[in-house]
PDB file of N, CA, C and O in Angstrom:
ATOM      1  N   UNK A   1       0.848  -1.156   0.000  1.00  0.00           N
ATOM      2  CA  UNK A   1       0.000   0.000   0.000  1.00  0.00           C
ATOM      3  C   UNK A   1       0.906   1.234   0.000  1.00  0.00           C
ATOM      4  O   UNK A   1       1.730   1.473   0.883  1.00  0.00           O
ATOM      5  N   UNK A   2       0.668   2.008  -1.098  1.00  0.00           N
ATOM      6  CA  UNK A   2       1.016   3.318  -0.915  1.00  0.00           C
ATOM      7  C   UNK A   2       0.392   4.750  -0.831  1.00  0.00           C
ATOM      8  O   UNK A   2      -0.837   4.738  -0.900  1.00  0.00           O
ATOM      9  N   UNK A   3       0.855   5.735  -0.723  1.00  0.00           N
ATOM     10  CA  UNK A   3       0.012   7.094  -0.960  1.00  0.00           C
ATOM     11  C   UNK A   3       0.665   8.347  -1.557  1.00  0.00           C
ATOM     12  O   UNK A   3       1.731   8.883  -1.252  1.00  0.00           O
ATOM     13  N   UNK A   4      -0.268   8.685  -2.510  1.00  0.00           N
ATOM     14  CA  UNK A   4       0.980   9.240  -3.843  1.00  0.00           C
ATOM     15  C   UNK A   4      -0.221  10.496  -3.742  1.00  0.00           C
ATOM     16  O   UNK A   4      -1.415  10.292  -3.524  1.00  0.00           O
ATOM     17  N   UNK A   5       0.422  11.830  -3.958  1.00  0.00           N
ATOM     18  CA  UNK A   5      -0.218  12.815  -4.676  1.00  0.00           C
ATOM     19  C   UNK A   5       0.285  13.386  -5.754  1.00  0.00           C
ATOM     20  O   UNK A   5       1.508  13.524  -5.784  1.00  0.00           O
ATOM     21  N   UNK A   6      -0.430  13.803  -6.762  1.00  0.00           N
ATOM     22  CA  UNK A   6       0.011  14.277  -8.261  1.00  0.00           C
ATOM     23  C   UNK A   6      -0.599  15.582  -8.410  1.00  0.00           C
ATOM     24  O   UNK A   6      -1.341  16.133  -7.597  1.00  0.00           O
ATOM     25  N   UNK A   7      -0.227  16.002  -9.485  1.00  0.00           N
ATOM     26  CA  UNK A   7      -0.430  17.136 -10.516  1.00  0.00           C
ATOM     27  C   UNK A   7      -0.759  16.464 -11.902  1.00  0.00           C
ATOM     28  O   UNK A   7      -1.964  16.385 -12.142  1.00  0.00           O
ATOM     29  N   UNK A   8       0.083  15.977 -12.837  1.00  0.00           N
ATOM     30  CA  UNK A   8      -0.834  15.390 -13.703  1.00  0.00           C
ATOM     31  C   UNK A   8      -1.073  14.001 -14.076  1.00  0.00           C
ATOM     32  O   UNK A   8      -0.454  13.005 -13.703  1.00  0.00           O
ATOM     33  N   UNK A   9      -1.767  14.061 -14.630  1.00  0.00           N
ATOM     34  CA  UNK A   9      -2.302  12.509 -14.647  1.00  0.00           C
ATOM     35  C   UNK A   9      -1.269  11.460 -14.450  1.00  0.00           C
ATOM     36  O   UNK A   9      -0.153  11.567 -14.957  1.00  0.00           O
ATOM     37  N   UNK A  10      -1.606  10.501 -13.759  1.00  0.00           N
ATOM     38  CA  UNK A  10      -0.247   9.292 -13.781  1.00  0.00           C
ATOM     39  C   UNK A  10      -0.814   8.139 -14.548  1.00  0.00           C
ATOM     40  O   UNK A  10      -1.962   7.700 -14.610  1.00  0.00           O
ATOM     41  N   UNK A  11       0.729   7.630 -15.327  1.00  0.00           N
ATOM     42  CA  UNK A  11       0.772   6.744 -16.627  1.00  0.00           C
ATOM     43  C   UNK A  11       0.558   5.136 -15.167  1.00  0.00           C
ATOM     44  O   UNK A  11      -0.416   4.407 -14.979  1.00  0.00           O
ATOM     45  N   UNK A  12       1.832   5.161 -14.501  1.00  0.00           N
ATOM     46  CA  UNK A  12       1.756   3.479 -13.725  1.00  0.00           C
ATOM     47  C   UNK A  12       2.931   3.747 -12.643  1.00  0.00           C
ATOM     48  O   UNK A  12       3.783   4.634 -12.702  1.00  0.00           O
ATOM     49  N   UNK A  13       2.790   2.899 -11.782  1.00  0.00           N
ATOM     50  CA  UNK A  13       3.641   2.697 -10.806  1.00  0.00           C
ATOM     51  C   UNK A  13       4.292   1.549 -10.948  1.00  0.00           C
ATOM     52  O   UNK A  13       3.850   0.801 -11.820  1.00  0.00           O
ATOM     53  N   UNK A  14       5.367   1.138 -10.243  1.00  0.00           N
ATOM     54  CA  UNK A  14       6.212   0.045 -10.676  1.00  0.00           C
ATOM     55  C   UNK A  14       7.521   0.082  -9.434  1.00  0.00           C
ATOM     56  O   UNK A  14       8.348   0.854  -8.948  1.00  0.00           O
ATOM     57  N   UNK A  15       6.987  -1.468  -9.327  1.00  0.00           N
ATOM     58  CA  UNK A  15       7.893  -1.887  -7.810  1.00  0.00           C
ATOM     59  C   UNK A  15       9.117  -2.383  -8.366  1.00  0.00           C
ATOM     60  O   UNK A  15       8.918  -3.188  -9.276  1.00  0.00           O
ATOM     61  N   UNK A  16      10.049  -2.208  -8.165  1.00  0.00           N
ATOM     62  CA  UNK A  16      11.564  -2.766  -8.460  1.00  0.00           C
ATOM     63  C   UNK A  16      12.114  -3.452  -7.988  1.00  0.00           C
ATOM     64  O   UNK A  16      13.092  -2.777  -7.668  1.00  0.00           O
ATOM     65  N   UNK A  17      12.331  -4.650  -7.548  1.00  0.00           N
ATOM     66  CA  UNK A  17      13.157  -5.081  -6.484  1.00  0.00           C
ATOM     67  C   UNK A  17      14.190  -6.190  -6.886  1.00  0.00           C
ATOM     68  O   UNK A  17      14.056  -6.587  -8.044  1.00  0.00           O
ATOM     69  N   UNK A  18      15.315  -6.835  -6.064  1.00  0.00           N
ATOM     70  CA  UNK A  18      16.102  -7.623  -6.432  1.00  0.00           C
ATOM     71  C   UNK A  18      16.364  -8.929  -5.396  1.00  0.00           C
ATOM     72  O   UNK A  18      16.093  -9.068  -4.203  1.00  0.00           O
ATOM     73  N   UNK A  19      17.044  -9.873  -6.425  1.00  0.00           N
ATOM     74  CA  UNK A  19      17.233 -11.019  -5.234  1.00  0.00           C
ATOM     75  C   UNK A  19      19.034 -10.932  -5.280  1.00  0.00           C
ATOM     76  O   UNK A  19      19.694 -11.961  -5.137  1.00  0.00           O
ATOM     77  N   UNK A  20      19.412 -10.157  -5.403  1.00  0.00           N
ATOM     78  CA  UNK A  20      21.231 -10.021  -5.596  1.00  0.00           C
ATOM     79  C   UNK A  20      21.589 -10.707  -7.124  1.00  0.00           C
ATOM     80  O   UNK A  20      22.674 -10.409  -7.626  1.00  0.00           O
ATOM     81  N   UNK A  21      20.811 -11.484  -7.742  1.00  0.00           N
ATOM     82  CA  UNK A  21      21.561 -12.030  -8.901  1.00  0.00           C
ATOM     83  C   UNK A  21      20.697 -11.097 -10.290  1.00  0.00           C
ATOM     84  O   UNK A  21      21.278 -10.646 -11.277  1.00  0.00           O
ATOM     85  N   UNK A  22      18.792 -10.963  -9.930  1.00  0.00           N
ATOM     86  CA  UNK A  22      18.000 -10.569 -10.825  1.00  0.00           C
ATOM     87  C   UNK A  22      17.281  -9.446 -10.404  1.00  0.00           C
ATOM     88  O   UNK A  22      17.294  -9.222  -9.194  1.00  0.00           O
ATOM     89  N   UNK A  23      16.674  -8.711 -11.115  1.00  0.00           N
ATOM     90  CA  UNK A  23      16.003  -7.788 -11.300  1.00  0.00           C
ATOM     91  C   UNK A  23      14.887  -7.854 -11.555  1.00  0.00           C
ATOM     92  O   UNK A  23      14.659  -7.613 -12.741  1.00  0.00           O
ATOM     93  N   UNK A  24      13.598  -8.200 -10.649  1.00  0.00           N
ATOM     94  CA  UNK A  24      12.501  -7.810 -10.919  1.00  0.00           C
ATOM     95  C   UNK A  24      11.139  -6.486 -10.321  1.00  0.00           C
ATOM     96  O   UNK A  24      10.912  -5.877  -9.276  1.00  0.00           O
ATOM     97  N   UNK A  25      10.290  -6.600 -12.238  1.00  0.00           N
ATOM     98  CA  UNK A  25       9.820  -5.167 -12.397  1.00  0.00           C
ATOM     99  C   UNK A  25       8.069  -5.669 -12.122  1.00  0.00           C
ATOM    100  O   UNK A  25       7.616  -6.618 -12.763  1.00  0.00           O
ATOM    101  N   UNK A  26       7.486  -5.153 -11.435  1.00  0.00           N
ATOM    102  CA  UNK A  26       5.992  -5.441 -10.982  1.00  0.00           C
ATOM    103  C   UNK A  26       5.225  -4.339 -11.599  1.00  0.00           C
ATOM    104  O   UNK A  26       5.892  -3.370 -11.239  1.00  0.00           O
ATOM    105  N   UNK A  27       4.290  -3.895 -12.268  1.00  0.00           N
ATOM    106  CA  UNK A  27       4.236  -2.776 -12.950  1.00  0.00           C
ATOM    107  C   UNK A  27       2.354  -2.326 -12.511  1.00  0.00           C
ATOM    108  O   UNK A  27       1.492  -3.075 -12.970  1.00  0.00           O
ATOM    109  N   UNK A  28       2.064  -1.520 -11.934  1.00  0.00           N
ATOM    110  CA  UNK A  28       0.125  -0.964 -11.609  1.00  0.00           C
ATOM    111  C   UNK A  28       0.092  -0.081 -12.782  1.00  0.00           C
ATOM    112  O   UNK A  28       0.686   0.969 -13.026  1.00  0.00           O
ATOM    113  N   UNK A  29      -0.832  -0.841 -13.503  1.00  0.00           N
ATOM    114  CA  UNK A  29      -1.367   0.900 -14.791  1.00  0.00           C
ATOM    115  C   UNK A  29      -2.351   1.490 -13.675  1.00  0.00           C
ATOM    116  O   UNK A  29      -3.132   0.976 -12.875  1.00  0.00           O
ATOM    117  N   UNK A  30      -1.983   2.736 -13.967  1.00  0.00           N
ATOM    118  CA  UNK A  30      -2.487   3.967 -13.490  1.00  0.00           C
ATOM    119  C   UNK A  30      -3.700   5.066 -14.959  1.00  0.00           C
ATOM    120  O   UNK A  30      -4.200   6.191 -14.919  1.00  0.00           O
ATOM    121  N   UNK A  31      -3.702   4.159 -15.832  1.00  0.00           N
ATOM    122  CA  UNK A  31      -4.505   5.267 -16.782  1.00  0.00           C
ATOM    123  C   UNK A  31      -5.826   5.250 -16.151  1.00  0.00           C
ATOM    124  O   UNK A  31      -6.405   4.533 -15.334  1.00  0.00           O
ATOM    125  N   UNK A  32      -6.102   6.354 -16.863  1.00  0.00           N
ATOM    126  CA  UNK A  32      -7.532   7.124 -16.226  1.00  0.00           C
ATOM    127  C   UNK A  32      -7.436   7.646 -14.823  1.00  0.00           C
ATOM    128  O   UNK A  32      -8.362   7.988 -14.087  1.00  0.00           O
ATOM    129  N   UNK A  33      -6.130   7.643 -14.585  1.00  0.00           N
ATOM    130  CA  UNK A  33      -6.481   8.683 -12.825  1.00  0.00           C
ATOM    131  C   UNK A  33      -6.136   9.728 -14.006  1.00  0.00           C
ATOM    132  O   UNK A  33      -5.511   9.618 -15.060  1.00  0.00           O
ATOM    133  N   UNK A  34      -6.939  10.982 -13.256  1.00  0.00           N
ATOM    134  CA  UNK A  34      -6.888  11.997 -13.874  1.00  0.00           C
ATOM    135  C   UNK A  34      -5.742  13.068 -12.905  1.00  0.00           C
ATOM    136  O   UNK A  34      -5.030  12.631 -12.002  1.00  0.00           O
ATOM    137  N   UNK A  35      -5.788  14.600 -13.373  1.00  0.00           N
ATOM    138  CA  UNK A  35      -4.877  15.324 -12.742  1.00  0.00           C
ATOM    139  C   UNK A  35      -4.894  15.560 -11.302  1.00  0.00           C
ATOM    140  O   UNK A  35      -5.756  15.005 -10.620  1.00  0.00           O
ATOM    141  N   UNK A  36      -4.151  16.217 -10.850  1.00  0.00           N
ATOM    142  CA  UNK A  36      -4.559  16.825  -9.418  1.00  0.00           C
ATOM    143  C   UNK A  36      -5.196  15.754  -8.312  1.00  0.00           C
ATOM    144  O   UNK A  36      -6.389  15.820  -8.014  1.00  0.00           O
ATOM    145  N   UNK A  37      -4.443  14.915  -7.818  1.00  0.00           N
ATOM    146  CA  UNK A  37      -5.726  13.953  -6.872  1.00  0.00           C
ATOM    147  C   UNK A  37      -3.890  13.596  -5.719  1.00  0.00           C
ATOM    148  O   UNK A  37      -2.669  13.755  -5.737  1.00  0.00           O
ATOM    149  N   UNK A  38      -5.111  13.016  -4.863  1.00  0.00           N
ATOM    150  CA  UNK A  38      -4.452  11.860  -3.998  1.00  0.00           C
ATOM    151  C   UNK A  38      -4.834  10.767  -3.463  1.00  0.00           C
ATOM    152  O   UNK A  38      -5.869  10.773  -2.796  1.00  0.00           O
ATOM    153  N   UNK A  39      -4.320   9.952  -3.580  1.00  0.00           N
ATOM    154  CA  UNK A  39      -4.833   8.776  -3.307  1.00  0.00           C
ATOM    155  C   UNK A  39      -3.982   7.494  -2.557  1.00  0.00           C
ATOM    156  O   UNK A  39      -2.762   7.649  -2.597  1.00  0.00           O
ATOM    157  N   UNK A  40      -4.282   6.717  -2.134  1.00  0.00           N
ATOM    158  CA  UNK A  40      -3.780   5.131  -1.688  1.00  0.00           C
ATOM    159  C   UNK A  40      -3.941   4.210  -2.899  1.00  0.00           C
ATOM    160  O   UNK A  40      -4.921   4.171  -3.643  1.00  0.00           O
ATOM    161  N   UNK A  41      -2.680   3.379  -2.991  1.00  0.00           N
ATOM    162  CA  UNK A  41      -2.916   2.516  -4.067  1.00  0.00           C
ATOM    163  C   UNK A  41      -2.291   1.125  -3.570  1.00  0.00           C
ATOM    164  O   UNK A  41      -1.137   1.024  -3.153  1.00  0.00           O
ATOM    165  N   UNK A  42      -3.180   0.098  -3.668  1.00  0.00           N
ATOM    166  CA  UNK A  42      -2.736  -1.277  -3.139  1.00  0.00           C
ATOM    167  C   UNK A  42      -2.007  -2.144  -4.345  1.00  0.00           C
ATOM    168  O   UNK A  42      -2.586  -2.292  -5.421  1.00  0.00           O
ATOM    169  N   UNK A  43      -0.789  -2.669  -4.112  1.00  0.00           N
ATOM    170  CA  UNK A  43      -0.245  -3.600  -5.382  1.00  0.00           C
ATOM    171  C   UNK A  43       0.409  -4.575  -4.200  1.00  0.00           C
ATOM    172  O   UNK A  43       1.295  -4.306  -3.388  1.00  0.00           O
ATOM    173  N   UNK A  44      -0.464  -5.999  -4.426  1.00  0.00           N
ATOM    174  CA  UNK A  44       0.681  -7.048  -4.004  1.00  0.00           C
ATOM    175  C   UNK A  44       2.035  -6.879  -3.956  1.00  0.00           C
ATOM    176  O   UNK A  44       2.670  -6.236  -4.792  1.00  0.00           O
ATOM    177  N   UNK A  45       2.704  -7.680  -2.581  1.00  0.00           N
ATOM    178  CA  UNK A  45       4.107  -8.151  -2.941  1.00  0.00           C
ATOM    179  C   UNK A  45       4.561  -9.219  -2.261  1.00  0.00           C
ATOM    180  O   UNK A  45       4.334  -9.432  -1.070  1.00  0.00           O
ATOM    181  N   UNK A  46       5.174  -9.875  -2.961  1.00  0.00           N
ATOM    182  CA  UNK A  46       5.885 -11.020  -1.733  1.00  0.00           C
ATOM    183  C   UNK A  46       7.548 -10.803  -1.738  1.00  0.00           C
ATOM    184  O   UNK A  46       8.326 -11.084  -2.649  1.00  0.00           O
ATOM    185  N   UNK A  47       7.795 -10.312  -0.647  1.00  0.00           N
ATOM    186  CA  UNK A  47       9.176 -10.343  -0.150  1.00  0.00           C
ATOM    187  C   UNK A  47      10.367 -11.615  -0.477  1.00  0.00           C
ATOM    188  O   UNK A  47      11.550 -11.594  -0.817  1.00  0.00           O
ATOM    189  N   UNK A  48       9.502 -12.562  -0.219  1.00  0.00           N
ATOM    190  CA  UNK A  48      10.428 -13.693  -0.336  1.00  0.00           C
ATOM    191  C   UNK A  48      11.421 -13.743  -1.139  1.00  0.00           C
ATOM    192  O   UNK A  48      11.126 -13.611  -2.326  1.00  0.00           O
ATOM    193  N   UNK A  49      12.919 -13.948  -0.789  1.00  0.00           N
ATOM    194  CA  UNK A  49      13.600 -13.932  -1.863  1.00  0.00           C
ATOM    195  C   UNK A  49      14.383 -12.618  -2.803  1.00  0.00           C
ATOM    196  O   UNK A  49      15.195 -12.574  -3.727  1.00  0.00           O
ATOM    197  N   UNK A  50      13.803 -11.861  -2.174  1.00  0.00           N
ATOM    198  CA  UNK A  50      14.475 -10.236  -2.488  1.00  0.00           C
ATOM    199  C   UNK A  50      15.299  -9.781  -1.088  1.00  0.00           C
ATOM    200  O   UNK A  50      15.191 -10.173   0.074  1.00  0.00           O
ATOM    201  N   UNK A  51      15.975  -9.004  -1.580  1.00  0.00           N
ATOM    202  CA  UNK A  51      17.121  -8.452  -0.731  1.00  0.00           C
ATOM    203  C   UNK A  51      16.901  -6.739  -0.961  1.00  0.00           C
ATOM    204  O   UNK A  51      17.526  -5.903  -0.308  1.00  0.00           O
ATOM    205  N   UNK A  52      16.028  -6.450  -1.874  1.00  0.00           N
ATOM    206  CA  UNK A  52      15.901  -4.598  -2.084  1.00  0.00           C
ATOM    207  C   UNK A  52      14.267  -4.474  -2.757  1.00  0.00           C
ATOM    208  O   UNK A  52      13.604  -5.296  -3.389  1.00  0.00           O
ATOM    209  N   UNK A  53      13.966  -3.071  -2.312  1.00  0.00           N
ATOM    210  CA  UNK A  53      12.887  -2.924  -3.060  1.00  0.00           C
ATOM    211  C   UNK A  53      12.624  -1.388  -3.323  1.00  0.00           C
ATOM    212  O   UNK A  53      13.083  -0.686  -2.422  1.00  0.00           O
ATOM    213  N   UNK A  54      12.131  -0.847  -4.121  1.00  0.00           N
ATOM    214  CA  UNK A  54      11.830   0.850  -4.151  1.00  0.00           C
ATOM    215  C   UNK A  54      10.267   0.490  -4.824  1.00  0.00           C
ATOM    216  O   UNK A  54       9.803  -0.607  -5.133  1.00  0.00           O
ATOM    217  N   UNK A  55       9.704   1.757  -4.913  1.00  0.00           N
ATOM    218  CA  UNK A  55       8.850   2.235  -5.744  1.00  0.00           C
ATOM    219  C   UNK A  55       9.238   3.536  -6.408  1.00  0.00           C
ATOM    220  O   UNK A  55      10.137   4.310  -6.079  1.00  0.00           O
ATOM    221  N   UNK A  56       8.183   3.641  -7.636  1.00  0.00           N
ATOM    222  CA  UNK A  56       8.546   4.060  -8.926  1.00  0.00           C
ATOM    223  C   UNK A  56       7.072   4.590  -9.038  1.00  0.00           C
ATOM    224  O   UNK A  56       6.238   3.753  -9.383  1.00  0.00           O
ATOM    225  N   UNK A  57       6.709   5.671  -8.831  1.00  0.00           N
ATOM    226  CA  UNK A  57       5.570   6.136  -9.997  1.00  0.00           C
ATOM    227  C   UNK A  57       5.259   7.410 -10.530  1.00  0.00           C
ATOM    228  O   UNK A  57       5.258   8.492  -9.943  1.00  0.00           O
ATOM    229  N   UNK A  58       4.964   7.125 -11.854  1.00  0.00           N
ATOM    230  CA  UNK A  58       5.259   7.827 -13.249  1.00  0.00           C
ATOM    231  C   UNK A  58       4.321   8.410 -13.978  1.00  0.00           C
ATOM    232  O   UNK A  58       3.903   7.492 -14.683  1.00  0.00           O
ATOM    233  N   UNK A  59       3.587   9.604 -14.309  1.00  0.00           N
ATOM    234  CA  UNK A  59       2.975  10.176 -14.762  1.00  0.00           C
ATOM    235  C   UNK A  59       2.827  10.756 -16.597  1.00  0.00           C
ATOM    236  O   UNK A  59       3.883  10.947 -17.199  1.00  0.00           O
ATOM    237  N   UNK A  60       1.977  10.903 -17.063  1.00  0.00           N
ATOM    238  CA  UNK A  60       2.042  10.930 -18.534  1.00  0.00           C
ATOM    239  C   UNK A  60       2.917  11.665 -19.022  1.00  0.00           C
ATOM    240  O   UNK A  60       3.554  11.265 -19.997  1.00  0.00           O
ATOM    241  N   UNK A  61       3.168  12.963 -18.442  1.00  0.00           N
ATOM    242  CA  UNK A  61       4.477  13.607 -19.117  1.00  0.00           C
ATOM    243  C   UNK A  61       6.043  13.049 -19.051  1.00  0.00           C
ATOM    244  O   UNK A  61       7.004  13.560 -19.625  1.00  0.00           O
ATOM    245  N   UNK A  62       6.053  11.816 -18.163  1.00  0.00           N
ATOM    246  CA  UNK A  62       7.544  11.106 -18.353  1.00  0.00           C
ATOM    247  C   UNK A  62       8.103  11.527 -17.162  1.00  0.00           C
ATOM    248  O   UNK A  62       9.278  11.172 -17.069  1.00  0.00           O
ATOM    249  N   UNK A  63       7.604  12.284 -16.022  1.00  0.00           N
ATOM    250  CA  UNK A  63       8.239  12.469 -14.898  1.00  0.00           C
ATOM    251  C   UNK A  63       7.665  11.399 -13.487  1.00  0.00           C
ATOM    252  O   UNK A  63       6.538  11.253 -13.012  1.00  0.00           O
ATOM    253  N   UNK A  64       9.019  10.771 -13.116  1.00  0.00           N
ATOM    254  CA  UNK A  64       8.804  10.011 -12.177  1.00  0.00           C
ATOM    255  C   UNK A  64       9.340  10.289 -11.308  1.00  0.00           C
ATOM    256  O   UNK A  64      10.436  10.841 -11.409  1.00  0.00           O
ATOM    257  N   UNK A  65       8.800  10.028 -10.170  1.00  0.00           N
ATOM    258  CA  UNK A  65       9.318   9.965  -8.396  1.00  0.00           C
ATOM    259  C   UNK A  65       9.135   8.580  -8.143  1.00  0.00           C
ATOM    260  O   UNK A  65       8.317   7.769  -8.576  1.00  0.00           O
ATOM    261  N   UNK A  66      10.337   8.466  -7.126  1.00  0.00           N
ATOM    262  CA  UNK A  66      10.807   7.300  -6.479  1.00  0.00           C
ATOM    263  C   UNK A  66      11.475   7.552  -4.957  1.00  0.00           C
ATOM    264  O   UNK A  66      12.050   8.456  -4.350  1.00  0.00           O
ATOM    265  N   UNK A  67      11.057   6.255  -4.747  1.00  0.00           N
ATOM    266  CA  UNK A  67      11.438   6.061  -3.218  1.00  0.00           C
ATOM    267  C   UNK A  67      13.217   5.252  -3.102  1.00  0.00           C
ATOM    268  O   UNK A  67      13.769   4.459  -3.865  1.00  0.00           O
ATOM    269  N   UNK A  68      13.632   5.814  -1.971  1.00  0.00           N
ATOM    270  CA  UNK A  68      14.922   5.096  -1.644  1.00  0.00           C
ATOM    271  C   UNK A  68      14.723   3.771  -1.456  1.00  0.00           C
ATOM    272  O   UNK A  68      13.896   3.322  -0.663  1.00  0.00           O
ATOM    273  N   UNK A  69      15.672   2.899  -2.372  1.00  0.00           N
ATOM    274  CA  UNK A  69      15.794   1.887  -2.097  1.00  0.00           C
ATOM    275  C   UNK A  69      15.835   1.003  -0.801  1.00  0.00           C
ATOM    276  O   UNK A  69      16.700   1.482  -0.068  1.00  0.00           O
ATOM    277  N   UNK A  70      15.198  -0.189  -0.172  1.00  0.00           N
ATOM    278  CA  UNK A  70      14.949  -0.215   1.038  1.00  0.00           C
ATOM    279  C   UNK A  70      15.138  -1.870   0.670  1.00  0.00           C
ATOM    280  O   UNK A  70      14.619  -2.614  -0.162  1.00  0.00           O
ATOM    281  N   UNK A  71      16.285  -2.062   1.865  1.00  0.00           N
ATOM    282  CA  UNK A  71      16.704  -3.630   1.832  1.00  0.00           C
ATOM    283  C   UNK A  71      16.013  -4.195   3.007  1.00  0.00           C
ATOM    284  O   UNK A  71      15.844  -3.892   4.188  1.00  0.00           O
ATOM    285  N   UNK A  72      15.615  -5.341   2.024  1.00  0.00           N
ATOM    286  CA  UNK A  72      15.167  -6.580   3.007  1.00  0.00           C
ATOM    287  C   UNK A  72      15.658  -7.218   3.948  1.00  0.00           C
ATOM    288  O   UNK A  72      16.846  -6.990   4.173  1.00  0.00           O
ATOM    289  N   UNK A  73      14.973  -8.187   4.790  1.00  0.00           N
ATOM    290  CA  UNK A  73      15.826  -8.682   5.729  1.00  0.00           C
ATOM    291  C   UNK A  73      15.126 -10.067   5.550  1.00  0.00           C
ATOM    292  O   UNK A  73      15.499 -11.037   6.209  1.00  0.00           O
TER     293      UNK A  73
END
């Protein structure tokens, strides 16, 4: 669960995380939120097996915010 506020519309969010050897990308479409809002947004995850994780979310004009990377235990 997260909580994101925008200005313009957002394209998707996208969880990043790693197990030290791979790289995996979890991806929420976000079309049709419109401009200006805030909100909570729920996207599964299972930890298992990862060692890092951030979030990523990205809006139609190509500008993204992200969170510091945050290692597992």
């Amino acid at each position: 669960m997260f909580d994101v506020e925008w200005t313009f519309p957002l394209a998707f969010a996208e969880l990043v995380s790693g197990d030290g050897v791979k790289v995996y990308r979890q991806r929420l479409s976000l079309d049709g939120v419109g401009p200006f809002g805030r909100r909570t947004f729920t996207m599964p995850f299972n930890p298992s097996h990862r060692k890092w994780v951030r979030l990523e979310v990205w809006d139609v004009a190509v500008n993204g915010a992200f969170t510091q990377t945050i290692r597992l235990q």
